[in-house]
PASE-6183 format. One record per residue: residue number from 1; residue in three letters; x negated, y, z negated of N, C-alpha, C in turn. Coordinates in steps of 0.001 Angstrom, whole numbers, plus 500000, padded with zeros to 6 digits. Each point is the difference from the previous one (the first is absolute). Layout:
NUM, Ala, X, Y, Z, X, Y, Z, X, Y, Z;
...
//
This chain:
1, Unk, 153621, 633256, 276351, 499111, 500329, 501076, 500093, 501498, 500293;
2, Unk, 498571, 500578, 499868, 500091, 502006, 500430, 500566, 499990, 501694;
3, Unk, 500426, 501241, 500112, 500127, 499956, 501127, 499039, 500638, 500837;
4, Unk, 499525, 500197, 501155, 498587, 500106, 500393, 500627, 500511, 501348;
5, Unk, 501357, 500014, 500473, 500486, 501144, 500971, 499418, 501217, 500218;
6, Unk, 499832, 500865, 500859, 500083, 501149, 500192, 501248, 500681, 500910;
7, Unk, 500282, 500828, 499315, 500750, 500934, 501431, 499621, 501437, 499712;
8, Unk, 501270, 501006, 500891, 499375, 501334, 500151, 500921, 500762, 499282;
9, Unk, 499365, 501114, 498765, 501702, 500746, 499913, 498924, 501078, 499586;
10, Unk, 501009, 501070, 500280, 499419, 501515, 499169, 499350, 500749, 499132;
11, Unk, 498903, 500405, 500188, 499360, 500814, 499157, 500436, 501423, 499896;
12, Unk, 500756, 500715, 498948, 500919, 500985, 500008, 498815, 500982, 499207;
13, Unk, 498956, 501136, 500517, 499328, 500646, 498942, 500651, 501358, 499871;
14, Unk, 500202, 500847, 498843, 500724, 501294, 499512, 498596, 500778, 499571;
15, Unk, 499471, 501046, 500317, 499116, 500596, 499483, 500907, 501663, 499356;
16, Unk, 499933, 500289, 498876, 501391, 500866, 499581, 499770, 500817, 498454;
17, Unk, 500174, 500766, 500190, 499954, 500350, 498416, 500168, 499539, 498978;
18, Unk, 499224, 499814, 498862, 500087, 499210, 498927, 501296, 499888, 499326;
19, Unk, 500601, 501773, 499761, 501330, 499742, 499518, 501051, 499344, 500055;
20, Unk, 499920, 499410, 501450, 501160, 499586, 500140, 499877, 498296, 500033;
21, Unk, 499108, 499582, 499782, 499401, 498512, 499380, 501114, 499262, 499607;
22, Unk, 500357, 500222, 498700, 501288, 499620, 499306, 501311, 500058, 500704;
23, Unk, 500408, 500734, 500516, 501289, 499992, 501059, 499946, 498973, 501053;
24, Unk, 498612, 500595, 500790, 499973, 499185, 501074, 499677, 498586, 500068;
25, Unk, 500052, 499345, 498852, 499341, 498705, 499476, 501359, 499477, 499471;
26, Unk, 500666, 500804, 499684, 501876, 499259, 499708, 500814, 499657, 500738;
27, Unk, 499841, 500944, 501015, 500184, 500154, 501351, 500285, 499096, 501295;
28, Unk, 498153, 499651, 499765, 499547, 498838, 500652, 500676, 498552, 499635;
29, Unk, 499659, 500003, 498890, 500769, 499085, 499211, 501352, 499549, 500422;
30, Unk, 500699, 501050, 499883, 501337, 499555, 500037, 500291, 499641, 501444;
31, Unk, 499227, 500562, 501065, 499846, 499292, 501588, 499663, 499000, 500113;
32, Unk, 499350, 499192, 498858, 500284, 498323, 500192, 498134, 499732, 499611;
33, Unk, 499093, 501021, 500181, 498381, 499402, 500401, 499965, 499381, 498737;
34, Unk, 499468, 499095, 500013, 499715, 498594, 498712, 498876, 501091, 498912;
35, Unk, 499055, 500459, 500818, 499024, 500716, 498793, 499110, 501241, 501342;
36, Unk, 498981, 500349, 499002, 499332, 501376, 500684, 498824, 500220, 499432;
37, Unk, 499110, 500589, 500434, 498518, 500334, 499728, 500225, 501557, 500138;
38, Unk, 499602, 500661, 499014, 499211, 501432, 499609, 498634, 500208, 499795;
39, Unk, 499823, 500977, 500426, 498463, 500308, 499471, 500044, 502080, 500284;
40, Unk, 498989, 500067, 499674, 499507, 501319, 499959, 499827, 500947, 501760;
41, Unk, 500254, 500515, 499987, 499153, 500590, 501415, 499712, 501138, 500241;
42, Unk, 498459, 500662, 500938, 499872, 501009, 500129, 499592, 500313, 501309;
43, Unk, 499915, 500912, 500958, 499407, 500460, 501160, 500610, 501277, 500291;
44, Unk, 500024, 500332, 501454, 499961, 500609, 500607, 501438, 500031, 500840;
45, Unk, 500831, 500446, 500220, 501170, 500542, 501680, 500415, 501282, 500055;
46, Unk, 500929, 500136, 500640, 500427, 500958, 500440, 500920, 501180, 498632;
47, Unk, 500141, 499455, 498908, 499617, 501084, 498952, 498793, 500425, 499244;
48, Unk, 499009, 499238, 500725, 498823, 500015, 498861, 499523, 498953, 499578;
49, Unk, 499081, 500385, 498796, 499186, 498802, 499228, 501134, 499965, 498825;
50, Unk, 499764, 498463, 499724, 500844, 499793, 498741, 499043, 498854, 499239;
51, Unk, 499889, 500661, 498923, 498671, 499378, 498735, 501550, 498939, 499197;
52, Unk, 499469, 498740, 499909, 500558, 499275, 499446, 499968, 499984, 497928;
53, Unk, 499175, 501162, 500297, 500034, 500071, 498146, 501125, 501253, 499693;
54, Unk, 500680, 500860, 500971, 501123, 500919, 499709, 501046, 499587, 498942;
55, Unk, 499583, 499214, 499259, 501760, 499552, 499160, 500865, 499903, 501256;
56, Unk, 501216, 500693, 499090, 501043, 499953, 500734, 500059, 500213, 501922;
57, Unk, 498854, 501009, 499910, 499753, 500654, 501631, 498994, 498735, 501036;
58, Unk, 500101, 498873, 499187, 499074, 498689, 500561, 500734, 499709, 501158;
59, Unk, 499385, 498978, 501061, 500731, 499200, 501060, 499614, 498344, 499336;
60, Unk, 500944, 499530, 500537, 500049, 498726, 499609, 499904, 499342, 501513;
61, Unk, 499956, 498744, 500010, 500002, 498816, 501133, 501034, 498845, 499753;
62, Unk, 500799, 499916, 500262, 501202, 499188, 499865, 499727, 498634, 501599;
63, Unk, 499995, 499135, 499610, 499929, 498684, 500802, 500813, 498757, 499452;
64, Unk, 501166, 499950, 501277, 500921, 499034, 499444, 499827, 499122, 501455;
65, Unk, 500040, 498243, 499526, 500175, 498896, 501108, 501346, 499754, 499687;
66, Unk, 500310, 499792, 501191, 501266, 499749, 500361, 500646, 499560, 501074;
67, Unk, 500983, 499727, 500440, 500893, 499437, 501453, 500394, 500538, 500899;
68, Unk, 500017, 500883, 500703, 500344, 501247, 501084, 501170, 500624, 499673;
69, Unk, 501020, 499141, 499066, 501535, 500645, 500210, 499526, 501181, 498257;
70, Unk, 499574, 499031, 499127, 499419, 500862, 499055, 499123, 501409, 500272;
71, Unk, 499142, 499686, 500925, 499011, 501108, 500354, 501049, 500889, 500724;
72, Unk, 500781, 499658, 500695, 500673, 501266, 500528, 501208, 500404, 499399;
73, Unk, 500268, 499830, 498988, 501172, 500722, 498860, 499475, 500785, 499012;
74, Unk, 498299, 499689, 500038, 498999, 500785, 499388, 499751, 501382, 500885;
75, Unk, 499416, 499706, 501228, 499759, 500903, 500968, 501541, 501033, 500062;
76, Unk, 501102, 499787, 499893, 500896, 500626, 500345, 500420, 500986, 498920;
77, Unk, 499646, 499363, 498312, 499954, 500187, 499322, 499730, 500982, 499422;
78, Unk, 498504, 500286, 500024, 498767, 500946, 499888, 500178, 500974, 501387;
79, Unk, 500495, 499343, 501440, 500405, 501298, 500566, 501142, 500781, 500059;
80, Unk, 501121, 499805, 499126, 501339, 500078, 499671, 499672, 500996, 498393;
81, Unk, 499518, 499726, 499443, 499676, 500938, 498680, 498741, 500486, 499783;
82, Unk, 498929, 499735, 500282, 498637, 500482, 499342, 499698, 500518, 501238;
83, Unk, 500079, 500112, 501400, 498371, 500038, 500902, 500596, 502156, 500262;
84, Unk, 500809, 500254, 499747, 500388, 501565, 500039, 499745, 500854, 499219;
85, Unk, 499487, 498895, 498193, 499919, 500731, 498933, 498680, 500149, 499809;
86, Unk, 499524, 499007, 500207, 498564, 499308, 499183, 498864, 500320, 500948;
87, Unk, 499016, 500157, 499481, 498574, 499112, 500664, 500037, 498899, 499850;
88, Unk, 500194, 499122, 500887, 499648, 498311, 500669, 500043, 499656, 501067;
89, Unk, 499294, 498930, 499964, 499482, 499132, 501558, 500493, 498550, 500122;
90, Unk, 500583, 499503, 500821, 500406, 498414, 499793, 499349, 500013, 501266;
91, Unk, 499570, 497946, 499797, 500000, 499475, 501339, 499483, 498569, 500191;
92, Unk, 500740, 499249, 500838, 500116, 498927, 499672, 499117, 499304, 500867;
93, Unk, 499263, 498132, 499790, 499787, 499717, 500452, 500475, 498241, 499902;
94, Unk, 499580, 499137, 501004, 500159, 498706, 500085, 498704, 499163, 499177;
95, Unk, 500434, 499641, 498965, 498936, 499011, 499302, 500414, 498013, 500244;
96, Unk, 499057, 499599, 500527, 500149, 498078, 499255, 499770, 500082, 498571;
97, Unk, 500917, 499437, 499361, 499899, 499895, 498794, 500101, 498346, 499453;
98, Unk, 499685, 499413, 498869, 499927, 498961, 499682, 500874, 499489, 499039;
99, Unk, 500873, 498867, 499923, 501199, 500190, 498749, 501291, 501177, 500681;
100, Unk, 500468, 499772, 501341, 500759, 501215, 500108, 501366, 500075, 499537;
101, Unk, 500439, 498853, 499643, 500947, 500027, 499032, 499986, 501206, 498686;
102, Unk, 499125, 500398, 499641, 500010, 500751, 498781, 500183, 501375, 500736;
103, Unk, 500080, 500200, 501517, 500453, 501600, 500630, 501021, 500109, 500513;
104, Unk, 501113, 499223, 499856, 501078, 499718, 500443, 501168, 500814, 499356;
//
């Protein structure tokens, strides 16, 4: 029988320089998040425009679900090593998710 529960856990998004993709994805990892979504990203803040076709000089979008204790070893994480060095943006929100066993 599926399970057809809902509850609430974390939507963790990283918007960040491409380079550091690979690190910060081992990273994550090893903080426990089961898996993660990447994609490309481009706009506008407070350094500027950033064109998602830069190679290496790209921003990426990092989105991990997860359990609050995960999301905040992430958050501490990224503000403990990257947020002094880097261009990036985190920020989290509350999602219902379906199957929440698999964000645990």
């Amino acid at each position: 029988m599926q399970n057809t529960e809902t509850a609430i856990r974390k939507v963790v998004t990283i918007v960040c320089e491409g380079a550091l993709e690979a690190t910060l994805l081992r990273e994550i990892e090893s903080l426990g998040a089961r898996g993660y979504t990447v994609t490309d990203a481009r706009g506008k803040g407070s350094r500027g425009r950033r064109d998602a076709t830069w190679g290496p000089h790209a921003n990426i979008r990092v989105e991990i679900v997860c359990g609050a204790q995960i999301a905040r070893a992430i958050i501490d994480l990224l503000r403990e090593r990257y947020y002094d060095n880097f261009s990036m943006i985190l920020f989290t929100v509350d999602a219902e998710v379906l199957r929440p066993e698999k964000f645990d």
